[in-house]
C-alpha positions as CSV (number, residue, x, y, z in Angstrom):
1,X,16.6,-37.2,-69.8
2,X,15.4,-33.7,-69.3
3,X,16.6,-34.1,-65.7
4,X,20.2,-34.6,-67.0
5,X,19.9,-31.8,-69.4
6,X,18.9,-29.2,-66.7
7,X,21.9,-30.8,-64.5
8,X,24.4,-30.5,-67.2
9,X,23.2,-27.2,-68.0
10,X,23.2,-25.4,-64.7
11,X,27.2,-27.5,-64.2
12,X,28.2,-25.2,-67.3
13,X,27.1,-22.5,-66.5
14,X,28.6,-22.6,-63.1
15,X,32.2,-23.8,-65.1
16,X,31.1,-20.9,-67.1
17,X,31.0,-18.3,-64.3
18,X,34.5,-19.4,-63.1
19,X,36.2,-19.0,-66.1
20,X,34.4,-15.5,-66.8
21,X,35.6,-14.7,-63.2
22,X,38.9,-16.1,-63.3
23,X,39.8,-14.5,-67.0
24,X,38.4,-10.7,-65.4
25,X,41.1,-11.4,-62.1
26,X,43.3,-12.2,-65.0
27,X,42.7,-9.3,-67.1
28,X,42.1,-11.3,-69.7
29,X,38.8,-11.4,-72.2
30,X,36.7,-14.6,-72.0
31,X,37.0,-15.6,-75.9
32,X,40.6,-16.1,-75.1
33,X,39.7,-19.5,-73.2
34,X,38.4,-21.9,-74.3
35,X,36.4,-25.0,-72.8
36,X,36.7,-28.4,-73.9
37,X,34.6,-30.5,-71.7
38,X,36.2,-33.8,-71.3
39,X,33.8,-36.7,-71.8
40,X,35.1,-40.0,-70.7
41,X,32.9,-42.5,-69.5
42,X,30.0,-40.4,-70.2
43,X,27.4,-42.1,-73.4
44,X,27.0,-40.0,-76.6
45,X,23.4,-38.9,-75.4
46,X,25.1,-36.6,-72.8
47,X,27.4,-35.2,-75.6
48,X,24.7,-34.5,-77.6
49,X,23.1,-32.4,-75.2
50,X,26.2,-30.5,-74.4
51,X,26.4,-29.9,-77.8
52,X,22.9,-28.4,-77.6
53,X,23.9,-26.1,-74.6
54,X,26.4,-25.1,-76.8
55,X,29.8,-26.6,-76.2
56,X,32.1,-27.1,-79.6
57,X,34.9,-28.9,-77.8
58,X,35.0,-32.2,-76.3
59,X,38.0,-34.7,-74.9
60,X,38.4,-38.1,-74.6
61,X,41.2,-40.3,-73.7
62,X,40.8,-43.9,-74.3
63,X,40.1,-45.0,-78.2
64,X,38.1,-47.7,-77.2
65,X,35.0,-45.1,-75.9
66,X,36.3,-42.4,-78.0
67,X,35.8,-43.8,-81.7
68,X,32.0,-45.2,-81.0
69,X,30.8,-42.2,-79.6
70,X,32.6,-39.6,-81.9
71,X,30.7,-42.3,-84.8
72,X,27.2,-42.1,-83.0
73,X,27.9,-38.0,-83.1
74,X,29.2,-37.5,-86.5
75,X,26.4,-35.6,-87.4
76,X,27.1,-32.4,-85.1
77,X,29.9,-29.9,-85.5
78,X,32.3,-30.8,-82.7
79,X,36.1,-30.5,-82.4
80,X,37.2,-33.8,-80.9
81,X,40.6,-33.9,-78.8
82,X,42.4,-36.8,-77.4
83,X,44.1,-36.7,-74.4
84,X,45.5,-39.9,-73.1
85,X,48.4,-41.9,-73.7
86,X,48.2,-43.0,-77.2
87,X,49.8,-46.2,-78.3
88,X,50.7,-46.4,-81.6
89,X,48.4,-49.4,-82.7
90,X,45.6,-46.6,-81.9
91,X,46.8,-44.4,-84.2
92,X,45.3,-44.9,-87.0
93,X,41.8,-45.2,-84.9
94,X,42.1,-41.8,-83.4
95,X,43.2,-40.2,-86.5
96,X,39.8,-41.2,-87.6
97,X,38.0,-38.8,-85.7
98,X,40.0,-36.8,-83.5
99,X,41.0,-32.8,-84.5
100,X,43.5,-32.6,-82.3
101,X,46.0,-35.2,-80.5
102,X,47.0,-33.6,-76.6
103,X,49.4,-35.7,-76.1
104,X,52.4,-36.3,-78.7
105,X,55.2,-37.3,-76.0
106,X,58.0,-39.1,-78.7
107,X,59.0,-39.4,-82.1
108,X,57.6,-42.9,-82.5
109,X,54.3,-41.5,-82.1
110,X,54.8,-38.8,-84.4
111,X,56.2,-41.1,-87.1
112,X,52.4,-42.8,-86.9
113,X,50.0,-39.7,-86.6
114,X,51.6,-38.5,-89.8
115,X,51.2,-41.7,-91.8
116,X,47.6,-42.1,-90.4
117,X,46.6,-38.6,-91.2
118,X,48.3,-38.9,-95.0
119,X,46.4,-41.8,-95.5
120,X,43.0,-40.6,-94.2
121,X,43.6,-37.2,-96.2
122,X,43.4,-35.3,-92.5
123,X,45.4,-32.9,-91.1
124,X,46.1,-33.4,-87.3
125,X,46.3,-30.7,-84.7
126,X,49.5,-32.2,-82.0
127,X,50.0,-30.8,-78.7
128,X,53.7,-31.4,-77.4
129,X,52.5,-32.7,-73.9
130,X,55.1,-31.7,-71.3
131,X,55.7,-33.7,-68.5
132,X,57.0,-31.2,-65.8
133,X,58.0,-34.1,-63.0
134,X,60.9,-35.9,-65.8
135,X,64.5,-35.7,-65.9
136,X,66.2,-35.5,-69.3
137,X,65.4,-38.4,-70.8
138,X,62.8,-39.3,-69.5
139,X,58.5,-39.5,-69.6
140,X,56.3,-38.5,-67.0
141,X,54.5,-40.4,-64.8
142,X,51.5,-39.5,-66.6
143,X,52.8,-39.1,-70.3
144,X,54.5,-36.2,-71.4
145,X,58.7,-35.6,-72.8
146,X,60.7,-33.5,-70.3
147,X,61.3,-30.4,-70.9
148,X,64.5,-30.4,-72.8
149,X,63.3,-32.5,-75.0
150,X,60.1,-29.8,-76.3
151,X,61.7,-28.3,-78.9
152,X,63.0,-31.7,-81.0
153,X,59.6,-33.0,-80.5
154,X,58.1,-29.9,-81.9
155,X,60.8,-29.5,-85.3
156,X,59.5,-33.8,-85.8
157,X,55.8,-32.6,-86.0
158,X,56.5,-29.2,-88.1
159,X,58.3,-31.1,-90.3
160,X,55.4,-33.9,-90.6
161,X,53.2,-34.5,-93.4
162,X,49.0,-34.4,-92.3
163,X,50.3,-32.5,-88.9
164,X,49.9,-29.1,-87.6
165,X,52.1,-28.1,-84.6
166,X,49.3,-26.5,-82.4
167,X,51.2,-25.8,-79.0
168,X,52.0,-27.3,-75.7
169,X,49.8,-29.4,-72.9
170,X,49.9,-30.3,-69.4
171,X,49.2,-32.3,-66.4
172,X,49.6,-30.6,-63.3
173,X,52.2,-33.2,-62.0
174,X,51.8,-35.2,-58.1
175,X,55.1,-35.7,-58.1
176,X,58.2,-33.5,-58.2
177,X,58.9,-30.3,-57.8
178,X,55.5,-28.7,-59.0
179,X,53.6,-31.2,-56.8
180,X,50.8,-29.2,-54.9
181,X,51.9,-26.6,-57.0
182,X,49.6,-25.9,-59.9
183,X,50.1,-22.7,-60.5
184,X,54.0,-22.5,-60.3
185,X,53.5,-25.6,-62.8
186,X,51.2,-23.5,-65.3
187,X,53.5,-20.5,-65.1
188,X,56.1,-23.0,-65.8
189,X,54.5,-24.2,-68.9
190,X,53.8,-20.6,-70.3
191,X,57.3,-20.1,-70.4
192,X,57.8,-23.0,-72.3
193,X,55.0,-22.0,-74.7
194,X,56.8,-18.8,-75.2
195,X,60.0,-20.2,-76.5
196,X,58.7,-22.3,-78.7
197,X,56.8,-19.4,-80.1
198,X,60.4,-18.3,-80.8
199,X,60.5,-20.8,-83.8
200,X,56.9,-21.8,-84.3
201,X,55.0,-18.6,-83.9
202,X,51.7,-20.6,-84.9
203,X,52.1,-23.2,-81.8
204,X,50.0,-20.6,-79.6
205,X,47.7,-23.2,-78.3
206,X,48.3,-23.9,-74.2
207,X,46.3,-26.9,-73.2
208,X,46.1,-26.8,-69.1
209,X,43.9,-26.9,-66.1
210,X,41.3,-29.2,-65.3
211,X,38.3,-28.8,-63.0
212,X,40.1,-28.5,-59.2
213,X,42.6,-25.8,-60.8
214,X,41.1,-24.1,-64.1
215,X,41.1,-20.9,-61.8
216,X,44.9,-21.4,-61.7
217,X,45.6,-22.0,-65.7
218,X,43.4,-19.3,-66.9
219,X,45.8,-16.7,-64.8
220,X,48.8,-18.3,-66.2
221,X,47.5,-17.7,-70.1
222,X,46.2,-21.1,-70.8
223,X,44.2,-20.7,-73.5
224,X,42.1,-23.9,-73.4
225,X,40.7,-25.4,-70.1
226,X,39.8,-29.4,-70.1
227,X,36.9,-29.5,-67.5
228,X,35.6,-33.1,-66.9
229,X,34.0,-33.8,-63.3
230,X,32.4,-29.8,-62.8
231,X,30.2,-30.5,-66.1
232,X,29.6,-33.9,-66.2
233,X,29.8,-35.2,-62.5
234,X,31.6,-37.6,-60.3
235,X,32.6,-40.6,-62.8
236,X,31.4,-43.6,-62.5
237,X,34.4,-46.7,-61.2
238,X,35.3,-48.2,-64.9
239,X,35.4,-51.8,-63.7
């Protein structure tokens, strides 16, 4: 255990390093960014000793690992995001636990967080997940509305009971025009951001970059990074 603990420590603080590095190439100051260390597939122990080396914000993206583990670590002051493609039977699950929802990509979904989050007496952080490889119309490959379709999406949530409209998220896509491209695809997503701004000043939250390309995000203006693998390690196959 202490093993693990020294391991996980010495990953953060080389995550750390990079985002210090990348937010003074940027010009930027480090408490604009911040880290949510994504945690799937990794127990509760190892999120309880992240917690003790000082992380506050943690992902997961299947409900199934999230809701046990977010039970087992009720007890320490967190912010919990999801981040995966939420079907709406797992609504009412994740709106257990979670603080903020990543990835609100239709109305359907929004309809369901709100009732969930009204009858659990929560309010719900929602990140309008963009999906930067659909045509109108469409849903990205992994989740996400296209970009026409933002600003709807974001006046359903404003207009939501138990929701907060927080901001925008991404995936850098592997398809499409932005393919290979991450941080064309983040600069892409900042403009986005910056519109909606236009009507929902609050929605200042920018959800994008990941461990290969965090470097890439933070010079774009993300303002929250969602590092898995660097912290935690290569994950184990799910079988």
């Amino acid at each position: 255990m202490t093993d693990r603990r020294t391991q996980l420590a010495a990953n953060l603080a080389q995550v750390e390093e990079r985002i210090a590095s990348a937010c003074v190439s940027a010009g930027r100051k480090r408490e604009d960014v911040t880290l949510i260390v994504v945690t799937k597939t990794y127990p509760a122990s190892d999120v309880r000793m992240l917690h003790e080396l000082g992380v506050r914000h943690v992902a997961e993206n299947r409900d199934q690992d999230a809701a046990p583990k977010a039970t087992a670590c009720a007890d320490l002051s967190l912010t919990w995001h999801f981040v995966g493609q939420l079907q709406t039977n797992k609504v009412r699950s994740v709106a257990g636990y979670a603080d903020v929802v990543q990835s609100v990509d239709r109305v359907k979904l929004v309809t369901a967080l709100s009732a969930a989050a009204v009858r659990g007496e929560r309010e719900l952080g929602c990140l309008i997940q963009v999906a930067l490889d659909a045509e109108s119309g469409e849903r990205g490959d992994r989740g996400g509305v296209a970009p026409d379709a933002i600003e709807e999406l974001a006046a359903s949530v404003d207009a939501a009971q138990g929701l907060r409209l927080d901001g925008l998220m991404t995936v850098a896509p592997l398809a499409g025009p932005y393919a290979g491209r991450q941080r064309a695809a983040f600069d892409r997503l900042m403009e986005f951001s910056s519109r909606l701004r236009g009507n929902h000043p609050a929605a200042n939250m920018v959800s994008a970059g990941m461990s290969a390309d965090l470097e890439d995000a933070v010079a774009a203006g993300a303002t929250h990074v969602r590092v898995g693998t660097a912290v935690l390690g290569v994950r184990p196959r799910l079988g």
